[in-house]
PyMOL Python script that loads the backbone (N, CA, C, O; Angstrom):
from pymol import cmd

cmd.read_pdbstr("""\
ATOM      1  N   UNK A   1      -7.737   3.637 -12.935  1.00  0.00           N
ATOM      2  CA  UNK A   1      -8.869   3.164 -13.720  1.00  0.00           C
ATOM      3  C   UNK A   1      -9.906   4.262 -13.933  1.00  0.00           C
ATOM      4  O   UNK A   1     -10.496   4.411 -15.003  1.00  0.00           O
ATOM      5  N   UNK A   2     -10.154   5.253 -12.525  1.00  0.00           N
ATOM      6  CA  UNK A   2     -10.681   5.929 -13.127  1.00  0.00           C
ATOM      7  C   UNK A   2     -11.018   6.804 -14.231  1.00  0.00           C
ATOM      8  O   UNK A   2     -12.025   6.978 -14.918  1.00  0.00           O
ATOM      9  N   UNK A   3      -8.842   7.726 -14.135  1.00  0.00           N
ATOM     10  CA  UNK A   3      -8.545   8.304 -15.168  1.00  0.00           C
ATOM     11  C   UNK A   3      -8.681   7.909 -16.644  1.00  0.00           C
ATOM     12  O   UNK A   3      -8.602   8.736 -17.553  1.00  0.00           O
ATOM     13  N   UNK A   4      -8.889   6.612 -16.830  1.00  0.00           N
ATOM     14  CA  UNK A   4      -8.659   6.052 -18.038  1.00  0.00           C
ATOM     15  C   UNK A   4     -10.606   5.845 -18.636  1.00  0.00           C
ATOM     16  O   UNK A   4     -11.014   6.092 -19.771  1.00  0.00           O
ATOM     17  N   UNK A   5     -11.390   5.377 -17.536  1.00  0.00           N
ATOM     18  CA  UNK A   5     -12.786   5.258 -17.953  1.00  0.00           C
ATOM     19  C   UNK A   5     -13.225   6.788 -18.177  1.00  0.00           C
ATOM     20  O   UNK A   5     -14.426   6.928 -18.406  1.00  0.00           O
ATOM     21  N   UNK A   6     -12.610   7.711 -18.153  1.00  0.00           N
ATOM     22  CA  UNK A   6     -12.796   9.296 -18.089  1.00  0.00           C
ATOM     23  C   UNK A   6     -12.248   9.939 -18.718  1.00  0.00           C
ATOM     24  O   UNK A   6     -12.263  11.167 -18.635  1.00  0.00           O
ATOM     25  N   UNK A   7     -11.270   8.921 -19.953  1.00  0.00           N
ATOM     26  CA  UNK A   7     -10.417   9.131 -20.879  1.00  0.00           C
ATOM     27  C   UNK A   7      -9.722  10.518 -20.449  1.00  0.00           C
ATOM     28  O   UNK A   7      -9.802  11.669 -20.876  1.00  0.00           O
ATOM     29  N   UNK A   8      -9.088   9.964 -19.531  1.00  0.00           N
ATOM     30  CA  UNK A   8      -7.964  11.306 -19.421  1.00  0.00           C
ATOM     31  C   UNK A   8      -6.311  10.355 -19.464  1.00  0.00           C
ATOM     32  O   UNK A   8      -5.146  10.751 -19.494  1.00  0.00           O
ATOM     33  N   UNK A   9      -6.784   9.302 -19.452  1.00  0.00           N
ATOM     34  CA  UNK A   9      -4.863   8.444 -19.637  1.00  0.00           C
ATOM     35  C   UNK A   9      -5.297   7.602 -20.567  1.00  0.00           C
ATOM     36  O   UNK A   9      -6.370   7.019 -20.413  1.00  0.00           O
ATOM     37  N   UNK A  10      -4.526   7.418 -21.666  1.00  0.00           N
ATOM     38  CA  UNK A  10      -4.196   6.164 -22.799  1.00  0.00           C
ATOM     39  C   UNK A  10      -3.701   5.224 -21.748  1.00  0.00           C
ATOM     40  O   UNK A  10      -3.366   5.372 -20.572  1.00  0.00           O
ATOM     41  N   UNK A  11      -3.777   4.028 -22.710  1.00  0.00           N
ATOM     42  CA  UNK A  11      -2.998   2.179 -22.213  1.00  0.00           C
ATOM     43  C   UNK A  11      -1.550   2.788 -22.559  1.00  0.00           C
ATOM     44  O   UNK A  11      -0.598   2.139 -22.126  1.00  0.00           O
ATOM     45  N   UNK A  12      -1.303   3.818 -23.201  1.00  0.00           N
ATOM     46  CA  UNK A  12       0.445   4.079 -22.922  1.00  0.00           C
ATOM     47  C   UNK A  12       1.091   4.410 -21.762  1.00  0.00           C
ATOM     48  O   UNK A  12       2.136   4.010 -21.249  1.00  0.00           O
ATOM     49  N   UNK A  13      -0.120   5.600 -21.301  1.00  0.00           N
ATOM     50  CA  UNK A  13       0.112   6.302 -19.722  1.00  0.00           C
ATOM     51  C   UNK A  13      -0.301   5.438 -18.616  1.00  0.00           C
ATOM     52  O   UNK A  13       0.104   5.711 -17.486  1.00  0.00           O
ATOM     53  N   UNK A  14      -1.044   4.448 -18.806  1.00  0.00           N
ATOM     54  CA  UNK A  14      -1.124   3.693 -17.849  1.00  0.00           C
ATOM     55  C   UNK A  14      -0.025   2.477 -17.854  1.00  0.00           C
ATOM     56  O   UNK A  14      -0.006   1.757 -16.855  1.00  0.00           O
ATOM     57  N   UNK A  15       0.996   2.177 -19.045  1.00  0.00           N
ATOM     58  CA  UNK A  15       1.956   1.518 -19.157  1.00  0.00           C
ATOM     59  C   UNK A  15       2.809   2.356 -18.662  1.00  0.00           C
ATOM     60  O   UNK A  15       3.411   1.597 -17.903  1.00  0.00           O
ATOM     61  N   UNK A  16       3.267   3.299 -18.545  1.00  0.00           N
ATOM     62  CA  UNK A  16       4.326   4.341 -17.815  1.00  0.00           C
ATOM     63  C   UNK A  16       3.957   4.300 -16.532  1.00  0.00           C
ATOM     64  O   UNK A  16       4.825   3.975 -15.722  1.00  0.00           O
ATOM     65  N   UNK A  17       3.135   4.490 -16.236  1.00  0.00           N
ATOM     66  CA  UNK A  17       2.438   5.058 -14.994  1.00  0.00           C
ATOM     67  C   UNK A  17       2.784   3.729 -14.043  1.00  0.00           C
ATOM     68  O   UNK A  17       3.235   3.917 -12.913  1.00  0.00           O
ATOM     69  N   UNK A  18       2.573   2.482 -14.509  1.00  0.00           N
ATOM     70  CA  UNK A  18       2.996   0.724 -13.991  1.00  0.00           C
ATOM     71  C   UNK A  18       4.253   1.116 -13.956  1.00  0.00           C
ATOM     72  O   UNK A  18       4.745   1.268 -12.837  1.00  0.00           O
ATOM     73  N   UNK A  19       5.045   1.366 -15.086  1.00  0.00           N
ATOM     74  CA  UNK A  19       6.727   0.979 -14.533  1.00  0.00           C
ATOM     75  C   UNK A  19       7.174   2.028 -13.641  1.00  0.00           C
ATOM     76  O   UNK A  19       8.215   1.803 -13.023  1.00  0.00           O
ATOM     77  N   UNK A  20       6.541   3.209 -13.446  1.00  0.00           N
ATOM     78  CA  UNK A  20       7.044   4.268 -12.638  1.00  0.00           C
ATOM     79  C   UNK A  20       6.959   3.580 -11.163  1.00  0.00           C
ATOM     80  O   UNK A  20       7.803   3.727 -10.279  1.00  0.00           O
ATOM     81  N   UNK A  21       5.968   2.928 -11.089  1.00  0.00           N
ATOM     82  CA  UNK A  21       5.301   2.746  -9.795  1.00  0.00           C
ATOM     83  C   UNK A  21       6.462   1.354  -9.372  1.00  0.00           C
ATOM     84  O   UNK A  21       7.192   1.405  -8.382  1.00  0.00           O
ATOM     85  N   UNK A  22       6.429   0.148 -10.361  1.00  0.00           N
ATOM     86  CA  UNK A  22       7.467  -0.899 -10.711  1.00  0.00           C
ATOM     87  C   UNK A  22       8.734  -0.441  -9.961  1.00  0.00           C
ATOM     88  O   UNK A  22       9.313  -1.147  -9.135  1.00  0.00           O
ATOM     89  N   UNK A  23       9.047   0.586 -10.258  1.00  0.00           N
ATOM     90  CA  UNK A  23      10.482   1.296 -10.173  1.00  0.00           C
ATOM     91  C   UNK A  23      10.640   1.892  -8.751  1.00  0.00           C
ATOM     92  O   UNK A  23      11.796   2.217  -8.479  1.00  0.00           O
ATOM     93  N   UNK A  24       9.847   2.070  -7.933  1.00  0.00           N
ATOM     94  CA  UNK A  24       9.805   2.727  -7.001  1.00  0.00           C
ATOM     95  C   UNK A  24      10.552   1.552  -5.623  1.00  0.00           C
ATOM     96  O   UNK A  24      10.124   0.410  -5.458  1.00  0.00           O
ATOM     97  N   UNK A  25      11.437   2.026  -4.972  1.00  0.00           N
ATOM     98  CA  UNK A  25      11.109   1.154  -3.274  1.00  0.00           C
ATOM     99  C   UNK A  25      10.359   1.090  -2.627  1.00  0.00           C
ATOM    100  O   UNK A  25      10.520   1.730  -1.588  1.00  0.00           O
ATOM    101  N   UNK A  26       9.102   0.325  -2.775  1.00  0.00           N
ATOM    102  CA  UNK A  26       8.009   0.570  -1.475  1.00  0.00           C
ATOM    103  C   UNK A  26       8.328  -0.933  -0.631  1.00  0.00           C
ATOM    104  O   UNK A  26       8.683  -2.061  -0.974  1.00  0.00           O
ATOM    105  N   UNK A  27       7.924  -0.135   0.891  1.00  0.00           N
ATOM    106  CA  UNK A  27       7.991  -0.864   2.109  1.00  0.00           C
ATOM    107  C   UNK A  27       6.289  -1.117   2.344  1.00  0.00           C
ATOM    108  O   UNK A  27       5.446  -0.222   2.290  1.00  0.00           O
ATOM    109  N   UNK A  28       6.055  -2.390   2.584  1.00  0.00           N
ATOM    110  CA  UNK A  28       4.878  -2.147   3.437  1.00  0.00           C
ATOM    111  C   UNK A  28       4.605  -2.026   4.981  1.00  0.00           C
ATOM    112  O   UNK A  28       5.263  -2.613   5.839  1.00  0.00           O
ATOM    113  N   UNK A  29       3.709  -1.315   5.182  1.00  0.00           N
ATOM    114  CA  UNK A  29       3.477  -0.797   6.998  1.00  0.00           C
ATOM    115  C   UNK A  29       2.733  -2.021   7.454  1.00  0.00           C
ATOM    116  O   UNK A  29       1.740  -2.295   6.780  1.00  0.00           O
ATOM    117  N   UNK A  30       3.044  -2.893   8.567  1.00  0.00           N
ATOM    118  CA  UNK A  30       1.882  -3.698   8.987  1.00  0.00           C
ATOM    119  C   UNK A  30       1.550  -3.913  10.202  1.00  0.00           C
ATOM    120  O   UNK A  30       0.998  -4.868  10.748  1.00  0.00           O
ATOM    121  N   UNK A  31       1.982  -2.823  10.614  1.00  0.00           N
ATOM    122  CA  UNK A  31       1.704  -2.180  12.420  1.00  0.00           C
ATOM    123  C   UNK A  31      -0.227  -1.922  12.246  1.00  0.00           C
ATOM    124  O   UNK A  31      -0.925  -1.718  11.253  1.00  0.00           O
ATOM    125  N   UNK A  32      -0.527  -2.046  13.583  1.00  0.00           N
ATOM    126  CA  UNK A  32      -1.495  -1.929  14.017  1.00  0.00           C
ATOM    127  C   UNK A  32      -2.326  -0.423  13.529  1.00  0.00           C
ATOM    128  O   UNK A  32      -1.744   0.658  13.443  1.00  0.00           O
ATOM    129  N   UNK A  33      -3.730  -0.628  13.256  1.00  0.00           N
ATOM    130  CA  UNK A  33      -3.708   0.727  12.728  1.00  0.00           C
ATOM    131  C   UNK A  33      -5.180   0.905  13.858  1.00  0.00           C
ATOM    132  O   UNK A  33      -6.009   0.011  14.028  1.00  0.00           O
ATOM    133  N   UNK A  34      -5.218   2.395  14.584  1.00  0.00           N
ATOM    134  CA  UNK A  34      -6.194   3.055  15.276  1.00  0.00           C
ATOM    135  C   UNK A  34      -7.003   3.078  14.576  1.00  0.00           C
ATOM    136  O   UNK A  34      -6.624   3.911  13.752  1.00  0.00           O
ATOM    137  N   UNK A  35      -8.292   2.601  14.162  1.00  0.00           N
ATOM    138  CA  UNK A  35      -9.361   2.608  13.184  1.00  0.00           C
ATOM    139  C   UNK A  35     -10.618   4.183  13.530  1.00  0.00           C
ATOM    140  O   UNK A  35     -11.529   4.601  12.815  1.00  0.00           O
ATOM    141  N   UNK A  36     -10.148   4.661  14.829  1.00  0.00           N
ATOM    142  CA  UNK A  36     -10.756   5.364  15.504  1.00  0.00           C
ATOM    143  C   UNK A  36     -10.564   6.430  15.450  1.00  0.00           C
ATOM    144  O   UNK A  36     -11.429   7.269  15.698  1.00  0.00           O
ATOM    145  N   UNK A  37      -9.261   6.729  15.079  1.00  0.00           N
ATOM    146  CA  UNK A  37      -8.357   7.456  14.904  1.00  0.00           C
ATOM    147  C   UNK A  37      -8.674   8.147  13.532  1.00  0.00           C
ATOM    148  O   UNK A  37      -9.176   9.261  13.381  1.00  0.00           O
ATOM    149  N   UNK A  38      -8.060   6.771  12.022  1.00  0.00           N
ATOM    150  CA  UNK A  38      -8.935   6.810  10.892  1.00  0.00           C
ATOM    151  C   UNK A  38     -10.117   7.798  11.124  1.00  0.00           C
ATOM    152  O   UNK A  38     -10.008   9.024  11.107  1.00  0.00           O
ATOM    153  N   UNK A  39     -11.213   7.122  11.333  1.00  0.00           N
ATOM    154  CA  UNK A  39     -12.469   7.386  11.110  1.00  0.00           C
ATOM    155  C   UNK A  39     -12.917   8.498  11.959  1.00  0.00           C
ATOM    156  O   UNK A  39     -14.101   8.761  12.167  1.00  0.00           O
ATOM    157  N   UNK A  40     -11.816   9.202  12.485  1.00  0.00           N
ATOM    158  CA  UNK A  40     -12.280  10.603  13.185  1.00  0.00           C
ATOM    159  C   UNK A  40     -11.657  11.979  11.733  1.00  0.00           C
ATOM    160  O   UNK A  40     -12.160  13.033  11.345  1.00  0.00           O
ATOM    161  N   UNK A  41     -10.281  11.161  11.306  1.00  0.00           N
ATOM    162  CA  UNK A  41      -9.210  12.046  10.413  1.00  0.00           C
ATOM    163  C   UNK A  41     -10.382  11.744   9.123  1.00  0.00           C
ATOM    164  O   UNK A  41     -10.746  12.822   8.653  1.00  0.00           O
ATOM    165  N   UNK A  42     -10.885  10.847   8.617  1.00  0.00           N
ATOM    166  CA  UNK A  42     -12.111  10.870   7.614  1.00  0.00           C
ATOM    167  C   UNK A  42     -12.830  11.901   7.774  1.00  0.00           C
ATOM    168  O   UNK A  42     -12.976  12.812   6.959  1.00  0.00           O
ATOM    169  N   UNK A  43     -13.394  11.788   9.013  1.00  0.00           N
ATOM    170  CA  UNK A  43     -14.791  12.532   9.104  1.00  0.00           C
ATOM    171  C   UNK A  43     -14.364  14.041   9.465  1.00  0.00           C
ATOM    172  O   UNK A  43     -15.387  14.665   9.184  1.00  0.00           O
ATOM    173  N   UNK A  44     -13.770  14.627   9.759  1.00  0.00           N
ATOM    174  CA  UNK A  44     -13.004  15.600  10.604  1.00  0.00           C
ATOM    175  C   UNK A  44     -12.645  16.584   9.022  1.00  0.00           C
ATOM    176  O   UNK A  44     -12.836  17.785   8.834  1.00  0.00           O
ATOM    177  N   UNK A  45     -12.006  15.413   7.950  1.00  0.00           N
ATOM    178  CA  UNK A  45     -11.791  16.170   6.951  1.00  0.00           C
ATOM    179  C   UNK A  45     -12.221  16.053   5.094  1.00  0.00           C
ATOM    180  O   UNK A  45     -11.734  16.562   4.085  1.00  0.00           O
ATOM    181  N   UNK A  46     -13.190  15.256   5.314  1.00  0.00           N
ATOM    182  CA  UNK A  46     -14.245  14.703   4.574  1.00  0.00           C
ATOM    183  C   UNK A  46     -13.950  13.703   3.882  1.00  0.00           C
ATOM    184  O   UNK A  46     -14.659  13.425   2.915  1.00  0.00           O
ATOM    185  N   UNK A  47     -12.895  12.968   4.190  1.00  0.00           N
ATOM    186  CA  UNK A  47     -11.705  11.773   3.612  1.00  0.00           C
ATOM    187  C   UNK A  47     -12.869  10.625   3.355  1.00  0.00           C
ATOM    188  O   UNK A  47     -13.910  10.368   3.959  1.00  0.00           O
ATOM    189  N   UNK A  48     -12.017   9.855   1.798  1.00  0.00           N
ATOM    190  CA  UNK A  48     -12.442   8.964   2.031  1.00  0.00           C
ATOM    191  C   UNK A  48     -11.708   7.780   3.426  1.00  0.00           C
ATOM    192  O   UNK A  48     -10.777   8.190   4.119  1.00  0.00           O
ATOM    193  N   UNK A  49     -12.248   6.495   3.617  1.00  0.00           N
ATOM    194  CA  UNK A  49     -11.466   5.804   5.055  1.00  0.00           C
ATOM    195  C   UNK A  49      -9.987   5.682   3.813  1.00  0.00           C
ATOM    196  O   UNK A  49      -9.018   6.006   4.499  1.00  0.00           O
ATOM    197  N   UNK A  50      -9.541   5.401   2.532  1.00  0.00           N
ATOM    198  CA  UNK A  50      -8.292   5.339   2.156  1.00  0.00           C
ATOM    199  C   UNK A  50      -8.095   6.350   2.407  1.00  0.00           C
ATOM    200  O   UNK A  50      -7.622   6.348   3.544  1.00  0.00           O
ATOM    201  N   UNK A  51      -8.185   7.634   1.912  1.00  0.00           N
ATOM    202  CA  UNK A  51      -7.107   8.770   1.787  1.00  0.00           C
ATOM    203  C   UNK A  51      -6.932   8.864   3.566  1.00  0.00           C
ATOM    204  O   UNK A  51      -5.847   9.215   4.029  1.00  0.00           O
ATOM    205  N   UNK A  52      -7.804   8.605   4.250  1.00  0.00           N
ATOM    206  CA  UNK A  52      -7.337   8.902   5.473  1.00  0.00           C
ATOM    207  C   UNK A  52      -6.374   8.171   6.294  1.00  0.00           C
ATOM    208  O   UNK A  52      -5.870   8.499   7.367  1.00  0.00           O
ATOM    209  N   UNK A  53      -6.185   6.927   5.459  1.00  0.00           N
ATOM    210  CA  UNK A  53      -5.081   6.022   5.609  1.00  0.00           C
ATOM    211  C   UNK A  53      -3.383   6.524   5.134  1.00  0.00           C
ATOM    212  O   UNK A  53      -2.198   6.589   5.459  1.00  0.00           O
ATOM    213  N   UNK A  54      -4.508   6.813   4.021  1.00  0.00           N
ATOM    214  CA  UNK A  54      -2.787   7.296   3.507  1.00  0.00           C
ATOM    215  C   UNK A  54      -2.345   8.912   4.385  1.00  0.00           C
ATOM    216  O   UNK A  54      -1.209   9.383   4.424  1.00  0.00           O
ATOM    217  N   UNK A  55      -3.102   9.285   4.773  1.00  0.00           N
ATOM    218  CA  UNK A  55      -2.881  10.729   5.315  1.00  0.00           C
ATOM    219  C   UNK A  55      -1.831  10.376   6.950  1.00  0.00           C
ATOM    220  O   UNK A  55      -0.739  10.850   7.265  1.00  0.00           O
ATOM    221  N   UNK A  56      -2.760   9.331   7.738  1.00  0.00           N
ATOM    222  CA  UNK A  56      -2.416   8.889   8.681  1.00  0.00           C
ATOM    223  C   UNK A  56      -0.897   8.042   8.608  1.00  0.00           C
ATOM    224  O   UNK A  56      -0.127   8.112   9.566  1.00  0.00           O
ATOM    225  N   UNK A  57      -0.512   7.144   7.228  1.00  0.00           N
ATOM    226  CA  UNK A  57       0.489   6.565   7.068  1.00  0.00           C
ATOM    227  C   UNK A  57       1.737   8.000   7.014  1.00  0.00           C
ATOM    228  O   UNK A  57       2.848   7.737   7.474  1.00  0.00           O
ATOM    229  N   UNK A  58       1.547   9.159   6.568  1.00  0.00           N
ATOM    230  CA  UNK A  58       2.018  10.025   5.767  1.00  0.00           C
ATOM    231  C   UNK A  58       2.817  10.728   7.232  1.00  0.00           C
ATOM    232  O   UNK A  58       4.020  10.952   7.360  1.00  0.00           O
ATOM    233  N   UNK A  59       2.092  10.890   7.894  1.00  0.00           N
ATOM    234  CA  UNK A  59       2.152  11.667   9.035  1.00  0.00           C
ATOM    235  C   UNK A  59       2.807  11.136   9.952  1.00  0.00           C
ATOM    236  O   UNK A  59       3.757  11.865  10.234  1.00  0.00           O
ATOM    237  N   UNK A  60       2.770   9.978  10.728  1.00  0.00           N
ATOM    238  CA  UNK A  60       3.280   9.004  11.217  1.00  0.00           C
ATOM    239  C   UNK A  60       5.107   8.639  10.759  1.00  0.00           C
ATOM    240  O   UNK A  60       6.129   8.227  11.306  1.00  0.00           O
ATOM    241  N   UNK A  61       4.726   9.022   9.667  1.00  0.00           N
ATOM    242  CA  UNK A  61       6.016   8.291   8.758  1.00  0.00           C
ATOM    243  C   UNK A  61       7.293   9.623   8.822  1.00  0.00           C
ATOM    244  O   UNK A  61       8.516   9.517   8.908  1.00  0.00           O
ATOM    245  N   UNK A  62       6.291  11.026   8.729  1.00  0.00           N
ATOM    246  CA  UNK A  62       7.246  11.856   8.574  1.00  0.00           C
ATOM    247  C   UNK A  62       7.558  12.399   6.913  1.00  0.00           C
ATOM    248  O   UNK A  62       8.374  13.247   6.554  1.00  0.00           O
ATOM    249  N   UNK A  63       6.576  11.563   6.044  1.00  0.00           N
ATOM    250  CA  UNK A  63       6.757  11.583   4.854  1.00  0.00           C
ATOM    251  C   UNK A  63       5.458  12.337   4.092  1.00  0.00           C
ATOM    252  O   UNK A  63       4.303  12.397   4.513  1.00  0.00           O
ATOM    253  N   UNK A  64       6.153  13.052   2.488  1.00  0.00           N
ATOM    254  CA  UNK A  64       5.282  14.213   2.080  1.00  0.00           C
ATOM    255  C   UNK A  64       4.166  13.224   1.411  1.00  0.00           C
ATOM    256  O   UNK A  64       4.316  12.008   1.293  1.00  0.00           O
ATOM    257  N   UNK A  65       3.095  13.918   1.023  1.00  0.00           N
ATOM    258  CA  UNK A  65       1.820  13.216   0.331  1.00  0.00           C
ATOM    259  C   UNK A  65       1.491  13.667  -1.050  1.00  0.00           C
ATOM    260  O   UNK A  65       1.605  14.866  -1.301  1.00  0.00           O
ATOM    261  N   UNK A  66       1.201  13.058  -1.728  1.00  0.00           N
ATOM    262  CA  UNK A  66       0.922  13.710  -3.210  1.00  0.00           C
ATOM    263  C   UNK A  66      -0.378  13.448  -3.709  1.00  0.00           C
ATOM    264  O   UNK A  66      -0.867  12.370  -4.048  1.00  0.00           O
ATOM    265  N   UNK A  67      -0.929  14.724  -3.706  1.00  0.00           N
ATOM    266  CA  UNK A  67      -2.050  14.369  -4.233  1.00  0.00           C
ATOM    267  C   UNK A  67      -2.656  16.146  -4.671  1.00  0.00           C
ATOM    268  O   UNK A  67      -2.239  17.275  -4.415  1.00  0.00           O
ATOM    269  N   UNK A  68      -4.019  15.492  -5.566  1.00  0.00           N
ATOM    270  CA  UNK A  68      -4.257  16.886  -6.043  1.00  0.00           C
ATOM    271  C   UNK A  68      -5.730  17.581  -5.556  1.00  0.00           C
ATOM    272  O   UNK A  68      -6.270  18.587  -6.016  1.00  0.00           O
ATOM    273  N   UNK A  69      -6.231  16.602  -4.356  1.00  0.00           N
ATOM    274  CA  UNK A  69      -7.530  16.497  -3.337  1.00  0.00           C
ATOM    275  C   UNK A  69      -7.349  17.690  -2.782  1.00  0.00           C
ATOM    276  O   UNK A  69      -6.235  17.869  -2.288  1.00  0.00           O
ATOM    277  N   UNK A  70      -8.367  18.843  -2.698  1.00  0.00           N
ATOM    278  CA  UNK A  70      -8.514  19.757  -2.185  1.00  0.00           C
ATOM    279  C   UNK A  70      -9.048  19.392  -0.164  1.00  0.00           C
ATOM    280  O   UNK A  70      -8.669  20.206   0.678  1.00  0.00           O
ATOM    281  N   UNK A  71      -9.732  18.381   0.192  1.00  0.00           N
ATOM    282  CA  UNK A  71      -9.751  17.872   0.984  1.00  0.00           C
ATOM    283  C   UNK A  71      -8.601  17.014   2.123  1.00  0.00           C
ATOM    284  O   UNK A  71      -8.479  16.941   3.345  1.00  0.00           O
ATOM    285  N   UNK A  72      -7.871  16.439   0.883  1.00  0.00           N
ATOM    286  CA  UNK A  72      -6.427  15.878   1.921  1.00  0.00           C
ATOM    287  C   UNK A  72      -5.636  16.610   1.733  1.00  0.00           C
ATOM    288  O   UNK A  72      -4.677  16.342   2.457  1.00  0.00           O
ATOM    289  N   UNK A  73      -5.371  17.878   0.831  1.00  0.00           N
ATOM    290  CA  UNK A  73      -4.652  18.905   0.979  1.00  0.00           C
ATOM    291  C   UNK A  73      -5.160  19.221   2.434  1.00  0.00           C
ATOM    292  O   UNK A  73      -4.359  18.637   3.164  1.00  0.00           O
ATOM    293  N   UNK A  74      -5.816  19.666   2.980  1.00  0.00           N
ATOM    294  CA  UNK A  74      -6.292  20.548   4.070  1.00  0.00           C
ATOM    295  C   UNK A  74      -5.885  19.882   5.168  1.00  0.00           C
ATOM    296  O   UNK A  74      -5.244  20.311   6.127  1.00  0.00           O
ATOM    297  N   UNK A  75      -6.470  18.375   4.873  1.00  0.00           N
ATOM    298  CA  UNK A  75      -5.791  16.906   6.575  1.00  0.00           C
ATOM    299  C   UNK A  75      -4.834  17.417   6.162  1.00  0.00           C
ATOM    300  O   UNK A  75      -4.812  18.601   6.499  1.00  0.00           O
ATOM    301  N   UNK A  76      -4.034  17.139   5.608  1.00  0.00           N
ATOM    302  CA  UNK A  76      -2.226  17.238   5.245  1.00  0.00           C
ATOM    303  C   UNK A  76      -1.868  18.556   6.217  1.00  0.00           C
ATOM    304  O   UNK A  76      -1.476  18.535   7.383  1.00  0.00           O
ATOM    305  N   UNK A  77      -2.091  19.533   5.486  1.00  0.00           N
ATOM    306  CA  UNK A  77      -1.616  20.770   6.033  1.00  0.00           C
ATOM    307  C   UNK A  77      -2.469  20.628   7.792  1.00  0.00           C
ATOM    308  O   UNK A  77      -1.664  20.670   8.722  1.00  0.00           O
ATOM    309  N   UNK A  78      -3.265  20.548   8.002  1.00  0.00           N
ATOM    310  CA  UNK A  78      -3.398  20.415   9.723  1.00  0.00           C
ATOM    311  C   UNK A  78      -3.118  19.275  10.311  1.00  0.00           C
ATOM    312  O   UNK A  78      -3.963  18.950  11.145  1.00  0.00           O
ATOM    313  N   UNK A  79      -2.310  18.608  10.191  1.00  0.00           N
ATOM    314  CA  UNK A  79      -1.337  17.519  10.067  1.00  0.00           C
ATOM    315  C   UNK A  79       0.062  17.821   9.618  1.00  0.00           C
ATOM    316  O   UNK A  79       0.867  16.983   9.212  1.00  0.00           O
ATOM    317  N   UNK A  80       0.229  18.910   9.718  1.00  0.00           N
ATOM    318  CA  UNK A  80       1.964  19.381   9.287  1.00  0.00           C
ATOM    319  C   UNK A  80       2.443  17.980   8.386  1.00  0.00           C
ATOM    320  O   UNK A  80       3.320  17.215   8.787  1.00  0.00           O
ATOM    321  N   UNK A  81       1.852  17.840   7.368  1.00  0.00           N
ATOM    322  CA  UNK A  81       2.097  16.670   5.915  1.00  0.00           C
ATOM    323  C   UNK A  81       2.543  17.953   4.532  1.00  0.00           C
ATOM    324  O   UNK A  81       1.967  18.760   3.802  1.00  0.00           O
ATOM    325  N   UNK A  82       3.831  17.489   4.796  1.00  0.00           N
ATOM    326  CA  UNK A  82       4.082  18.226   3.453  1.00  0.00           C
ATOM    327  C   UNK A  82       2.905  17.680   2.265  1.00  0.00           C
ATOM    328  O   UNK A  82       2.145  16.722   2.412  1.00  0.00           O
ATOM    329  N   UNK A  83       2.998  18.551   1.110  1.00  0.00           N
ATOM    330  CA  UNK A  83       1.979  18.009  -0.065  1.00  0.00           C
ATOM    331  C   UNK A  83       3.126  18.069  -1.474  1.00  0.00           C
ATOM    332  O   UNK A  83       3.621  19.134  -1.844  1.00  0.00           O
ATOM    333  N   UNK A  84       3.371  16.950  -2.034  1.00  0.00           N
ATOM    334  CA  UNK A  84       4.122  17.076  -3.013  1.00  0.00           C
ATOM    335  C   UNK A  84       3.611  17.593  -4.339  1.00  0.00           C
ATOM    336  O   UNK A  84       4.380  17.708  -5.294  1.00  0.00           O
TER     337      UNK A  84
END
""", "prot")
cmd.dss("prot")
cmd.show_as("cartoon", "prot")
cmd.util.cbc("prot")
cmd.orient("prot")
């Protein structure tokens, strides 16, 4: 939503962008989450509490992260998180 109020994606790219996502296997995680933990990997690397979720899911999991955050680039990499 952002991209789009910032006109950087058309209702086409955000119609692609749905079935890409549509198309994907996602599992959801619903294990217990260290909130303490979170909110140290936030603050530690200027995260918002999501990206530090997803950083923490990422890591845990063994799995790479994609993103183009100069900030969760950095958790990632001191977090041995590949960056896709």
């Amino acid at each position: 939503l952002n991209a789009q109020r910032r006109k950087r994606i058309d209702t086409t790219g955000i119609q692609q962008g749905i079935a890409l996502i549509d198309g994907l296997d996602v599992e959801v995680d619903l294990r217990p989450i260290d909130l303490s933990a979170i909110h140290q990997l936030a603050t530690r690397y200027r995260l918002t509490v999501y990206d530090a979720l997803y950083l923490d899911l990422a890591a845990r999991e063994g799995v790479g992260l994609a993103t183009h955050d100069d900030d969760l680039k950095r958790g990632a990499k001191a977090k041995n998180v590949t960056i896709i």
